[in-house]
CHARMM internal coordinates of N, CA and C (Angstrom, degrees):
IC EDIT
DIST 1 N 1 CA 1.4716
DIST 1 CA 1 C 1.5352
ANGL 1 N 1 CA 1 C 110.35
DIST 1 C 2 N 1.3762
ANGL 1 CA 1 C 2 N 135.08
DIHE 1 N 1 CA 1 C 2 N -48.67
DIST 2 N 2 CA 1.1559
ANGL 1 C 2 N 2 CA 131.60
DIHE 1 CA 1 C 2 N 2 CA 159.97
DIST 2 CA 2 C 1.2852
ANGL 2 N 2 CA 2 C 148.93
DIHE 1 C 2 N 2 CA 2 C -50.41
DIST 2 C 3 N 1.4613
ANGL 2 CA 2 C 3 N 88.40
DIHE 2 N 2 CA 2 C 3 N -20.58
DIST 3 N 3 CA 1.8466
ANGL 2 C 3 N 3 CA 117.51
DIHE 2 CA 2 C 3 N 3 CA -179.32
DIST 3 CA 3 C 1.9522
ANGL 3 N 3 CA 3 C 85.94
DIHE 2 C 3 N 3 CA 3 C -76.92
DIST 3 C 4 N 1.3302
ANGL 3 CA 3 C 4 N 94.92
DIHE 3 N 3 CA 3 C 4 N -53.72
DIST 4 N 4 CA 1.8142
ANGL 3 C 4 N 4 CA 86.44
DIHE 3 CA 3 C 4 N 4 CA -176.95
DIST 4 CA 4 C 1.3031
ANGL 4 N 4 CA 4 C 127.29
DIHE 3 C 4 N 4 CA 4 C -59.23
DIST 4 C 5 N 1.2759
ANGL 4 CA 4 C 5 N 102.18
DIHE 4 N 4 CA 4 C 5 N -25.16
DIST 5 N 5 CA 1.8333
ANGL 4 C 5 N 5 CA 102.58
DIHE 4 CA 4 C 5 N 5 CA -156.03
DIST 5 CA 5 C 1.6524
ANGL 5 N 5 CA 5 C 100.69
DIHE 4 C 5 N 5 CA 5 C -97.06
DIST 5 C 6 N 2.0641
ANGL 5 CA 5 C 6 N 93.60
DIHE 5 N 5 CA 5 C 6 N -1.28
DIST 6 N 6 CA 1.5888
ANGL 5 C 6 N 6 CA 97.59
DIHE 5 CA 5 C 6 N 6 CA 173.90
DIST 6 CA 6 C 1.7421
ANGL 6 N 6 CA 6 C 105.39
DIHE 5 C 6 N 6 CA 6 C -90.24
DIST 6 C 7 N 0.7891
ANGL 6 CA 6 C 7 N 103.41
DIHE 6 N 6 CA 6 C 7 N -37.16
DIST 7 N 7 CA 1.6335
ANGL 6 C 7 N 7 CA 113.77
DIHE 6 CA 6 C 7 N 7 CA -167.78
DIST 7 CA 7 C 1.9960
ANGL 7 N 7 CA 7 C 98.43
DIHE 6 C 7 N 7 CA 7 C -67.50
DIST 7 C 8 N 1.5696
ANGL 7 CA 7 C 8 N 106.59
DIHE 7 N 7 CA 7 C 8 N -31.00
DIST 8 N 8 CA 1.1808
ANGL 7 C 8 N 8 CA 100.73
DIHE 7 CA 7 C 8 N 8 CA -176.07
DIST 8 CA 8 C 1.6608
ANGL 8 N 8 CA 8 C 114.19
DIHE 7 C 8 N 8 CA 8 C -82.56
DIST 8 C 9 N 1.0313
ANGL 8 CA 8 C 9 N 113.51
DIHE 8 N 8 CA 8 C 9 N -32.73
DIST 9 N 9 CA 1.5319
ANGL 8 C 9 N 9 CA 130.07
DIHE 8 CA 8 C 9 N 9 CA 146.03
DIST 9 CA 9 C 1.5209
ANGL 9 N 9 CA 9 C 114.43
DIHE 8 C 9 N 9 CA 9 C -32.01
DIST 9 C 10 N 0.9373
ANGL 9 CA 9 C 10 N 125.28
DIHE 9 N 9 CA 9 C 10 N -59.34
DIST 10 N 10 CA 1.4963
ANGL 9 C 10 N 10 CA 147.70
DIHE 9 CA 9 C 10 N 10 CA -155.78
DIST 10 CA 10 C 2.1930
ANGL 10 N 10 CA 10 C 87.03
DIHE 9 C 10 N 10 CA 10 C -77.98
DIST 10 C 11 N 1.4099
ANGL 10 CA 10 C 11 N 101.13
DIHE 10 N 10 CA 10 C 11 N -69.85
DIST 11 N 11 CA 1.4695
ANGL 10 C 11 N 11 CA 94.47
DIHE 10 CA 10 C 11 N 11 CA 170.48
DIST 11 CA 11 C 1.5995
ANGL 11 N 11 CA 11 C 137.44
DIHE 10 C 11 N 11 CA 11 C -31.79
DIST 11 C 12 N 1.4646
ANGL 11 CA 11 C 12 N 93.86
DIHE 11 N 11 CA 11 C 12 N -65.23
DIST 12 N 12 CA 1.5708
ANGL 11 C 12 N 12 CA 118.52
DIHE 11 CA 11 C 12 N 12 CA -175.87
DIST 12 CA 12 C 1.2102
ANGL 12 N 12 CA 12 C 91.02
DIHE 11 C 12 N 12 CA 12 C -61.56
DIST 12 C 13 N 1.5370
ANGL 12 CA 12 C 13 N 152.14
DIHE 12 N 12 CA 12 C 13 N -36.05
DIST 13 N 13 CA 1.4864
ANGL 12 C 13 N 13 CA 145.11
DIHE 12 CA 12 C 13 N 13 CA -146.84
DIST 13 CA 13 C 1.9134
ANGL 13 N 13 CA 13 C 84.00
DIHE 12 C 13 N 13 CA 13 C -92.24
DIST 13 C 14 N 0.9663
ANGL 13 CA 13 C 14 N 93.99
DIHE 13 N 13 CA 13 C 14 N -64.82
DIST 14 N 14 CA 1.7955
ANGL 13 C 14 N 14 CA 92.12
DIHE 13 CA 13 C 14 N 14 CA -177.67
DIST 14 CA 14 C 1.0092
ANGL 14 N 14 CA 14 C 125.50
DIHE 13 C 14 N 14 CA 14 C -59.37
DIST 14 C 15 N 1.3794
ANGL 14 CA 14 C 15 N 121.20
DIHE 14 N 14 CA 14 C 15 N -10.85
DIST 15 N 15 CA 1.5070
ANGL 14 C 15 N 15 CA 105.58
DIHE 14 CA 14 C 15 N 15 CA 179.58
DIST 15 CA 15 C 1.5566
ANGL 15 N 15 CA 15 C 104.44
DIHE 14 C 15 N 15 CA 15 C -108.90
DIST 15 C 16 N 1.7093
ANGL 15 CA 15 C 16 N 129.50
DIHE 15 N 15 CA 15 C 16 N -2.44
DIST 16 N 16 CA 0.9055
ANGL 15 C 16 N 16 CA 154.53
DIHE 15 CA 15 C 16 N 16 CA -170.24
DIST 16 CA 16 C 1.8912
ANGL 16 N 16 CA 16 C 91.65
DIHE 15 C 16 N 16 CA 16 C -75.19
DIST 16 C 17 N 1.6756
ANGL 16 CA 16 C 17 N 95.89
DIHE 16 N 16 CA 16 C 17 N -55.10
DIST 17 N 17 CA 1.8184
ANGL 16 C 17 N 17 CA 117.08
DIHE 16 CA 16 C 17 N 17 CA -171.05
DIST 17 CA 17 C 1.3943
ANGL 17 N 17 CA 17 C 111.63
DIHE 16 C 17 N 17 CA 17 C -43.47
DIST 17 C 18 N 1.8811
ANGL 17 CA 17 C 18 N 93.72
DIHE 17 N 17 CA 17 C 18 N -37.71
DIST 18 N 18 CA 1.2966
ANGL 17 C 18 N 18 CA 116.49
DIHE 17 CA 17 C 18 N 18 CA -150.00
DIST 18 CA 18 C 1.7542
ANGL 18 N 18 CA 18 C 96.86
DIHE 17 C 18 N 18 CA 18 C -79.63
DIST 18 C 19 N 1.5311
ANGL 18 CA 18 C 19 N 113.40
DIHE 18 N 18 CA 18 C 19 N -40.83
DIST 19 N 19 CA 1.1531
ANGL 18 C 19 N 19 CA 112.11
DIHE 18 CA 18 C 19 N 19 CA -170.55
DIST 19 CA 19 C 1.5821
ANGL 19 N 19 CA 19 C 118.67
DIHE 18 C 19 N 19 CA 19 C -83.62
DIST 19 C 20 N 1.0343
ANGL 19 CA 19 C 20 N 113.84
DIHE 19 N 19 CA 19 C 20 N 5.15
DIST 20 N 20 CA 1.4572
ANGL 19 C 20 N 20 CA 112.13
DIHE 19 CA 19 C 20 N 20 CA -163.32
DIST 20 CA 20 C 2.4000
ANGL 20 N 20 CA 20 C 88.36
DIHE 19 C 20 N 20 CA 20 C -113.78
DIST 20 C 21 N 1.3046
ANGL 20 CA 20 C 21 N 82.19
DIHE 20 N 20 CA 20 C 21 N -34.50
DIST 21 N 21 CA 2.0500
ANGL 20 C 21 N 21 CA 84.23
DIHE 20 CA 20 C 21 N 21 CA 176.82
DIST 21 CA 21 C 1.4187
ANGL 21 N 21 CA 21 C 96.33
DIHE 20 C 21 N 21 CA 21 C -81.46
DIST 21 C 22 N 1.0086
ANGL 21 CA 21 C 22 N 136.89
DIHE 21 N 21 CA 21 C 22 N -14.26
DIST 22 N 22 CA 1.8435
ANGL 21 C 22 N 22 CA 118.04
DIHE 21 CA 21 C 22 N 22 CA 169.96
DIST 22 CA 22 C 1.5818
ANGL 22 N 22 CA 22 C 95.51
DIHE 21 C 22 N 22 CA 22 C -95.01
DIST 22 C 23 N 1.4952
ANGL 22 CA 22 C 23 N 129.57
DIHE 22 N 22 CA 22 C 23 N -34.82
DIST 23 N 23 CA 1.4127
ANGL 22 C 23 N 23 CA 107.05
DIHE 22 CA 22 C 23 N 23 CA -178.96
DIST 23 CA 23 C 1.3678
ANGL 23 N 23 CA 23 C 105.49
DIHE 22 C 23 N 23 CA 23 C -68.38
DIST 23 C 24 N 1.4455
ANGL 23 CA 23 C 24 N 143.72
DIHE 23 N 23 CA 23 C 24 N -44.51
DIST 24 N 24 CA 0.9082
ANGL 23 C 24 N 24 CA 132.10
DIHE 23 CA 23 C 24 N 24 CA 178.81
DIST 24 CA 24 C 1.5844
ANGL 24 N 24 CA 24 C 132.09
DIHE 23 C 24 N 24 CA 24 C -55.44
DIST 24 C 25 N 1.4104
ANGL 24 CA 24 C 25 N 94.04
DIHE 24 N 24 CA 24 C 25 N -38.15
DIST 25 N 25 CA 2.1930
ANGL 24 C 25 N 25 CA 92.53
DIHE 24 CA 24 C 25 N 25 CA 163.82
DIST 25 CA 25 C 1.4172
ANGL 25 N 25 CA 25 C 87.46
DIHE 24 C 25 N 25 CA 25 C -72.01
DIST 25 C 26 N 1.7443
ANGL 25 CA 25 C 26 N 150.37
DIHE 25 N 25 CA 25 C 26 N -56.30
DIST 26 N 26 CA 1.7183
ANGL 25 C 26 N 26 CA 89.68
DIHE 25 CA 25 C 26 N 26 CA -139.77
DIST 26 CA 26 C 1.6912
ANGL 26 N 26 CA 26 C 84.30
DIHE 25 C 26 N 26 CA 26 C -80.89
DIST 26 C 27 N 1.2574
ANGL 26 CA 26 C 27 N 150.77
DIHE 26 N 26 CA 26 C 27 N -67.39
DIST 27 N 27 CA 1.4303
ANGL 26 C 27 N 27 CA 121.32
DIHE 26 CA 26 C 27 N 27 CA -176.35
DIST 27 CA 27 C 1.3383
ANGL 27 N 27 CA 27 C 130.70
DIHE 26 C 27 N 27 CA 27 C 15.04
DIST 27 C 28 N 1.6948
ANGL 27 CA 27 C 28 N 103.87
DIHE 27 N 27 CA 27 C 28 N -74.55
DIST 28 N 28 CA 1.5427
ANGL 27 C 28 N 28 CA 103.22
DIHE 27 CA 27 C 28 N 28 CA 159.39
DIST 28 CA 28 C 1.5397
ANGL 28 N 28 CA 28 C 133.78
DIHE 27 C 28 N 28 CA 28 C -66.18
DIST 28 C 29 N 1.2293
ANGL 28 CA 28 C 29 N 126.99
DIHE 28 N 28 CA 28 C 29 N -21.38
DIST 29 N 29 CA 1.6436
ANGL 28 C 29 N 29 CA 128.37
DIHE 28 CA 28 C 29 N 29 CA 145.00
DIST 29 CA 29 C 1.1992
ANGL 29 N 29 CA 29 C 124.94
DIHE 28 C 29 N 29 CA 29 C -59.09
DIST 29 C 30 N 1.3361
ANGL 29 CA 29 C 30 N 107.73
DIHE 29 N 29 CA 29 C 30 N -31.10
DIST 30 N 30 CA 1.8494
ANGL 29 C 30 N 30 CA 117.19
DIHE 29 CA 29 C 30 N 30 CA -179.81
DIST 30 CA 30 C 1.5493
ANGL 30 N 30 CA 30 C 100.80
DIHE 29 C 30 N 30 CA 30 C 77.43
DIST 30 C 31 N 1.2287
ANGL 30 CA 30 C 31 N 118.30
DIHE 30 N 30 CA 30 C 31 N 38.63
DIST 31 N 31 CA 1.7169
ANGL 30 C 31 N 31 CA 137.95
DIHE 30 CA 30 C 31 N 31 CA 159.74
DIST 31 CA 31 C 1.4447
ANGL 31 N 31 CA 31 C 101.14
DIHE 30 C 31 N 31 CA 31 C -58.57
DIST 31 C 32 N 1.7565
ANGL 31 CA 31 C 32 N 104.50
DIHE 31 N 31 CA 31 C 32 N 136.96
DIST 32 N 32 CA 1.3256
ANGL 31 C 32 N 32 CA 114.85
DIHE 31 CA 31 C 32 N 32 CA -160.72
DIST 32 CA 32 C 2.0408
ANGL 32 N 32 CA 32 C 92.26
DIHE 31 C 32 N 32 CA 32 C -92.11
DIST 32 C 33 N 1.1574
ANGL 32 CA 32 C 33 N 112.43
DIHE 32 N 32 CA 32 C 33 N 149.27
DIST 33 N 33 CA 1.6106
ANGL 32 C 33 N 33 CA 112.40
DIHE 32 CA 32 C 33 N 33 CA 174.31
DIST 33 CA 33 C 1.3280
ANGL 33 N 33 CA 33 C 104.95
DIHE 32 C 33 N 33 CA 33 C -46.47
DIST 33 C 34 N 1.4400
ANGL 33 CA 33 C 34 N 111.40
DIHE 33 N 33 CA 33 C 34 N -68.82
DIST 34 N 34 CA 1.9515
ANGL 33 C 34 N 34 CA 85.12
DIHE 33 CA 33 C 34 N 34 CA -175.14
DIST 34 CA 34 C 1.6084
ANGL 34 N 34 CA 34 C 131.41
DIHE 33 C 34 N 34 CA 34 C -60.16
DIST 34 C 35 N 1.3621
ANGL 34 CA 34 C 35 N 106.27
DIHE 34 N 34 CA 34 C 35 N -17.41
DIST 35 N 35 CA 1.7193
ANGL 34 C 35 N 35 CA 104.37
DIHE 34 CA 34 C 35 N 35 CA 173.38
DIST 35 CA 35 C 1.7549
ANGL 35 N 35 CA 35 C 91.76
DIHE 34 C 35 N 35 CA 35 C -67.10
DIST 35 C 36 N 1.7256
ANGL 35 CA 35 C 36 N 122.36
DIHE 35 N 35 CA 35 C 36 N -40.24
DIST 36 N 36 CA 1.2284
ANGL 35 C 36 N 36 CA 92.25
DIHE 35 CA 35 C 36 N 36 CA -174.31
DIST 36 CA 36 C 1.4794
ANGL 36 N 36 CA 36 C 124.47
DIHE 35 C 36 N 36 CA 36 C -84.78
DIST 36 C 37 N 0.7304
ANGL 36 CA 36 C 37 N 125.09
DIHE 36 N 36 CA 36 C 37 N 7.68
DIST 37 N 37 CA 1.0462
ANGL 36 C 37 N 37 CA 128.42
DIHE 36 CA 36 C 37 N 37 CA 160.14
DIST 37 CA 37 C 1.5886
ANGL 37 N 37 CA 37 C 143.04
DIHE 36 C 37 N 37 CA 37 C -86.60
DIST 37 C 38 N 1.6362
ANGL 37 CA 37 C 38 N 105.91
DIHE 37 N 37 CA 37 C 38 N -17.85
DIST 38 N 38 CA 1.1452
ANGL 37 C 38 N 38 CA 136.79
DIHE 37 CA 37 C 38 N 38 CA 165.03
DIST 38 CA 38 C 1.9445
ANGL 38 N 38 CA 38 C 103.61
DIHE 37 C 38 N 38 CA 38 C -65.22
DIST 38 C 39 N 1.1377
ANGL 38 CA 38 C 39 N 104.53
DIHE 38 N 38 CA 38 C 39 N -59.15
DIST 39 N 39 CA 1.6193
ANGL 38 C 39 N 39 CA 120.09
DIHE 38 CA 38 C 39 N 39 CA 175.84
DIST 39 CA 39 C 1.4416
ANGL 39 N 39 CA 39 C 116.34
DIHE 38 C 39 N 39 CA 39 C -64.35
DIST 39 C 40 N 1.3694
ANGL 39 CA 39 C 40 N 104.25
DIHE 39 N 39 CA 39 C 40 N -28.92
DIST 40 N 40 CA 2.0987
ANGL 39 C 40 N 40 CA 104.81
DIHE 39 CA 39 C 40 N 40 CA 168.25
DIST 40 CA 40 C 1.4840
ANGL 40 N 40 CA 40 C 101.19
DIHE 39 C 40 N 40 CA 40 C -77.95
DIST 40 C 41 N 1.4173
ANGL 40 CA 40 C 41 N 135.60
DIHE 40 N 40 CA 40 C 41 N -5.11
DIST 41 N 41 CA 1.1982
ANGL 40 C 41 N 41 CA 128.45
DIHE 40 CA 40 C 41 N 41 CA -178.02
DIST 41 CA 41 C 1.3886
ANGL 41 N 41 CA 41 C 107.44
DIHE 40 C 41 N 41 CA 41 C -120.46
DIST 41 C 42 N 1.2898
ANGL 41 CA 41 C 42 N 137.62
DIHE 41 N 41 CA 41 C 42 N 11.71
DIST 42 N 42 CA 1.3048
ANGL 41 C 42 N 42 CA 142.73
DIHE 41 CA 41 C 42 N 42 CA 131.35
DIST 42 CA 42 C 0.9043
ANGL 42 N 42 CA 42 C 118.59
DIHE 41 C 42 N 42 CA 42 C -71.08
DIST 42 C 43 N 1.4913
ANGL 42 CA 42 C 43 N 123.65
DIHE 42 N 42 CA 42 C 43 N -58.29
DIST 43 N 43 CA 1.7065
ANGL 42 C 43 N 43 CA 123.47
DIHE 42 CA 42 C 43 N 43 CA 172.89
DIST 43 CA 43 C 1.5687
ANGL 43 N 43 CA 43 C 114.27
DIHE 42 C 43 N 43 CA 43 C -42.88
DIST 43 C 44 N 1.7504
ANGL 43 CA 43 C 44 N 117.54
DIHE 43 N 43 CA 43 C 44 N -63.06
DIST 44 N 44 CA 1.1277
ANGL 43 C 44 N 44 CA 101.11
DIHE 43 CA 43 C 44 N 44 CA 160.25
DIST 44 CA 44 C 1.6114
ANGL 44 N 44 CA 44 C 147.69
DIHE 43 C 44 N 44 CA 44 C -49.83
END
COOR INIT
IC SEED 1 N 1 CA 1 C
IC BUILD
C-alpha cells in the first residue's frame, strides 16, 4: 500500500510540475487559456 500511495505521489507531483511549467511559458507567450488548455490535453 505504501509503495502505491508513493508512486501515486510521485505522479500527481509531476504532473502538478508539469502544469505549472506549461502555465508559466504560455504566460510568457501570452497564450490564451483555451489554447492552454487545448495543449495540456495533447501533452496529456
Amino acid at each position: 500500500m505504501i509503495g502505491k500511495a508513493r508512486e501515486t505521489d510521485r505522479r500527481s507531483s509531476s504532473g502538478q510540475t508539469l502544469l505549472y511549467s506549461a502555465r508559466a511559458v504560455c504566460q510568457a507567450e501570452k497564450v490564451t487559456e483555451s489554447q492552454f488548455f487545448y495543449h495540456l490535453q495533447k501533452i496529456v
